[in-house]
C-alpha positions in Angstrom: 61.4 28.0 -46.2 64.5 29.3 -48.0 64.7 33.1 -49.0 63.9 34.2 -52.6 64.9 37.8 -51.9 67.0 39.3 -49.0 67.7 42.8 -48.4 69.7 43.7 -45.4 70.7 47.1 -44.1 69.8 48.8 -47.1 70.3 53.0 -46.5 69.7 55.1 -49.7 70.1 58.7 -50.0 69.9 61.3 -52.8 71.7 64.5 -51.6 71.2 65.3 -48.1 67.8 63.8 -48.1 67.4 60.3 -46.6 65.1 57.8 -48.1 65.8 54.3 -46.9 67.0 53.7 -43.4 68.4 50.2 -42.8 65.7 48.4 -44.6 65.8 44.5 -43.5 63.4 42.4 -45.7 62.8 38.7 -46.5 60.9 37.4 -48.9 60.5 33.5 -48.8 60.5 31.3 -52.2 57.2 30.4 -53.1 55.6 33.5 -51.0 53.3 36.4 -52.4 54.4 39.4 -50.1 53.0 42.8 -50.4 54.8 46.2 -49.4 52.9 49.0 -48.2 53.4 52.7 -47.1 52.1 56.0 -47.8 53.5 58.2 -51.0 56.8 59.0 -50.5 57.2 56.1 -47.9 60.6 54.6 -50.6 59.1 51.8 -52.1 59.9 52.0 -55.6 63.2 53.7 -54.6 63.5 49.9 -52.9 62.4 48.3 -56.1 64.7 50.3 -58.5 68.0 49.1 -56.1 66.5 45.3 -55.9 66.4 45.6 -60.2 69.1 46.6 -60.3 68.5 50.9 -61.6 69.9 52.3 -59.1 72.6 51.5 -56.2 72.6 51.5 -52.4 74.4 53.3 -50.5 74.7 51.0 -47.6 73.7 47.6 -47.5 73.5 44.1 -49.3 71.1 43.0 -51.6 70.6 39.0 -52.1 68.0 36.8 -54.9 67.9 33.4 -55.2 71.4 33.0 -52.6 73.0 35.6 -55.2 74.5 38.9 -54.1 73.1 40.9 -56.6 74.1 44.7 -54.6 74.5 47.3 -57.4 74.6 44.6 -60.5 72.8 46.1 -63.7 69.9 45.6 -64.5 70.6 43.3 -67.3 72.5 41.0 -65.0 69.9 41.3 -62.3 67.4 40.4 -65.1 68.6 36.5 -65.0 67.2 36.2 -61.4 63.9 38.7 -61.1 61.7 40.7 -63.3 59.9 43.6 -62.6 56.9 45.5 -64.2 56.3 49.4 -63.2 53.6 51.9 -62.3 53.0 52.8 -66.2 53.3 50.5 -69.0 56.2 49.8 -70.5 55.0 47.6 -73.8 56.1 48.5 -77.2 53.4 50.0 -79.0 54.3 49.6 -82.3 54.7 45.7 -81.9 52.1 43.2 -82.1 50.8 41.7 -78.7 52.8 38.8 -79.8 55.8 40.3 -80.6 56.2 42.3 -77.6 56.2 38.9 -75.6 58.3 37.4 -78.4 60.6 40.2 -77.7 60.6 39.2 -74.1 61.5 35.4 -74.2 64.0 36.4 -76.7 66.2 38.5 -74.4 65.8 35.5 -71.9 67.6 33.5 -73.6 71.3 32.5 -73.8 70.7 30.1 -76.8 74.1 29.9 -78.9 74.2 30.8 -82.6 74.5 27.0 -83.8 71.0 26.6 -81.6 68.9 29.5 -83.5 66.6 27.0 -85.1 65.6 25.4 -82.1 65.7 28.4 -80.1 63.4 30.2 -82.4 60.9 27.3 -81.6 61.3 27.7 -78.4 60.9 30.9 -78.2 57.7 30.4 -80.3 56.0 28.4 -78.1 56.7 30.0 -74.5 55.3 33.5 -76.3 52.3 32.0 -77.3 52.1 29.9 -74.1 51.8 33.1 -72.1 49.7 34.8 -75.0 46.9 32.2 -73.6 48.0 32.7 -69.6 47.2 36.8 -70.0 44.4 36.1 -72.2 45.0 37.8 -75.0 45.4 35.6 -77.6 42.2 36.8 -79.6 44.6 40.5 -80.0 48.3 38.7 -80.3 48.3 40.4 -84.0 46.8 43.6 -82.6 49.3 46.3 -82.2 50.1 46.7 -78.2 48.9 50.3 -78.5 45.6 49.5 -79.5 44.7 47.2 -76.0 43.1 48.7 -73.5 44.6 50.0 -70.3 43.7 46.6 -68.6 45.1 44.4 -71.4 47.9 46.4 -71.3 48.9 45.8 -67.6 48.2 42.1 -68.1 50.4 42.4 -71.3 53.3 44.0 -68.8 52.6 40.7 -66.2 53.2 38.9 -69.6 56.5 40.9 -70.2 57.9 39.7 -66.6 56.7 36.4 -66.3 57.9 35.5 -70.6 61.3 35.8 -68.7 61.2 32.7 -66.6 62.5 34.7 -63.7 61.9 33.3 -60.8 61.6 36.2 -58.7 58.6 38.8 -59.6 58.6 42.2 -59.0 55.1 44.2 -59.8 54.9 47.9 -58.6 50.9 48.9 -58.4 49.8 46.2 -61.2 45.8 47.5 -60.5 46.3 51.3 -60.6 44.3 52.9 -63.0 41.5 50.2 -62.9 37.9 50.6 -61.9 36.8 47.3 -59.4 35.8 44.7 -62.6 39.5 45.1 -64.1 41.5 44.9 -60.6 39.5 41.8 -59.9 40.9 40.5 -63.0 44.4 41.4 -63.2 44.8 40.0 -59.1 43.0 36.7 -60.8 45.5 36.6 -63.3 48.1 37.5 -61.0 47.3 34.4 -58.7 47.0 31.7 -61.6 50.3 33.1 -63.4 52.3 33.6 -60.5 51.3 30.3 -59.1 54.9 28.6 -59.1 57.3 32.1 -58.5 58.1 34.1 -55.7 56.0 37.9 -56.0 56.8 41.2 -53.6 54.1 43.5 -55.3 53.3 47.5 -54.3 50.4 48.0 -54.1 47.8 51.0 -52.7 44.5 48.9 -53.3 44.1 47.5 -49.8 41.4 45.2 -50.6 43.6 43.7 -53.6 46.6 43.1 -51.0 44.7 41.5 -48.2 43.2 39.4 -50.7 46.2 38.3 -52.8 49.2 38.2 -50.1 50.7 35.7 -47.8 52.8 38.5 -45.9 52.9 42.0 -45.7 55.8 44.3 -44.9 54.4 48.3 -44.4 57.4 50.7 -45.0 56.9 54.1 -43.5 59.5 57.2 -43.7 61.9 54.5 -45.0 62.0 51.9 -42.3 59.8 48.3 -42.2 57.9 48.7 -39.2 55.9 45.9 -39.7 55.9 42.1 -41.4 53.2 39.6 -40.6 50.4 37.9 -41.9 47.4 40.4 -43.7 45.5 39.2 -40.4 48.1 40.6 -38.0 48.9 43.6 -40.1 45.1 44.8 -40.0 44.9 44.4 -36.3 48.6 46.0 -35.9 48.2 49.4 -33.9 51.1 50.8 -34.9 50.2 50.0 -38.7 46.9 51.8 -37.8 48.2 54.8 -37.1 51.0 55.4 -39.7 49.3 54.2 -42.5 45.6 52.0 -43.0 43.7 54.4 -40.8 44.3 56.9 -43.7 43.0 54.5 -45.9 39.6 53.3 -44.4 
C-alpha cells in the first residue's frame, strides 16, 4: 500500500506546555483510519498542523508524497480537506451555493475557460447535492437545515473539493443514535474512493467505520492496529476505552 498521509516526529508546543511528543503516523491510500484519545489527548492540535493552521515545531509532515510541513492552508487545500467539530457552512447561502462555493475554490480553471468551468462546476455541486442527500433543500438557506443536514452539508464542503485526502474531526457529535447512523452511512458511500483519518469520541461509530485505529494519549501514539486488536489492547484499556465502557 502506498501512504496517503505521513507524519513523522511531529513535537508541538505552545509556551512551556508540551502537546505533541514525536508523533509518527501513517495513513495508507484508500484506508479509513480513526484517531482516538481522551480530551486534551492533541488530536485536533495534530489536525490543525496536517491542514495546514498551525506549524510544527519539530517534525515533517507528508500527503500524497508531498512535503506539506508548515504550508498554508490554501496550499495544503490542493491535497486534503478537512471539516471541524462545529459547522462551518455559510448560512446565508443556499445549500447549493455553499457547495457551489466549494468546487469553485477547487478549481484552477483559467479566465478563457469560465464557460466551461462554470458547467463544471455546476454539475459536481449538484452531483454531491444528491451524494449528502439534500437535494429536496439545495434552495433552502444553510441556516435553516438541521444540525444533521448541516454536518452532512460540511462532509459535502470537503469532499466538493476533490481532495483526495479527508480530514473529519467528530463528524457525529451532537447527534442522537438515528442521525450518527446516518452521517457514518454517508460517510462510507462518499468516502468510498479517498483516503479518511477521522476523530472521533463515538466508539461504536469508529469500530464500525475504520480499517485502523491509532489512540493518542498525552501526545504520543501508543497504539495502531486493527479495531479488533485495539479493543483487546491492554494498554489501550487502561489509558483510554475503559473510561468509555
Amino acid at each position: 500500500m502506498n501512504g496517503a498521509l505521513e507524519l513523522r516526529c511531529i513535537t508541538k508546543r505552545f509556551g512551556a506546555t508540551q502537546i505533541l511528543r514525536g508523533v509518527d503516523l501513517r495513513v495508507e491510500a484508500g484506508e479509513r483510519h480513526a484517531l482516538i484519545g481522551p480530551n486534551g489527548a492533541g488530536k485536533s492540535t495534530l489536525f490543525d498542523l496536517i491542514s495546514g493552521r498551525a506549524r510544527p515545531n519539530e517534525g515533517r509532515i507528508f500527503a500524497q508524497g508531498i512535503d506539506i510541513t508548515g504550508k498554508p492552508p490554501q496550499r495544503v487545500s490542493r491535497v486534503l480537506a478537512r471539516s471541524f467539530q462545529t459547522t462551518s457552512v455559510f448560512g446565508g447561502l443556499s445549500v447549493l451555493d455553499n457547495l457551489r462555493c466549494a468546487v469553485l475554490g477547487a478549481s484552477s480553471s483559467r479566465v478563457i475557460d469560465r464557460w466551461f468551468a462554470s458547467r463544471t462546476i455546476e454539475r459536481k455541486a449538484r452531483a454531491m447535492l444528491d451524494a449528502i442527500g439534500l437535494t429536496d433543500r439545495a434552495d433552502e438557506p444553510a441556516a435553516r437545515l438541521t444540525y444533521a443536514e448541516q454536518r452532512a452539508l460540511d462532509l459535502g464542503l470537503a469532499l466538493a473539493t476533490d481532495a483526495p485526502l479527508i480530514l473529519l474531526d467528530e463528524p457525529t457529535a451532537g447527534m442522537n443514535r438515528a442521525e450518527s447512523i446516518r452521517a457514518l452511512a454517508l460517510i462510507r458511500e462518499t468516502t468510498r474512493d479517498r483516503t479518511l483519518l477521522v476523530i472521533e469520541h463515538d466508539m461504536d461509530a469508529v469500530f464500525g467505520l475504520a480499517d485502523r485505529i491509532s489512540v493518542l494519549v498525552q501526545g504520543r501514539i501508543i497504539a495502531t492496529d486493527t479495531p479488533d486488536a485495539i479493543r483487546a489492547n491492554r494498554d489501550v484499556q487502561e489509558a483510554y476505552l475503559g473510561a468509555t465502557q
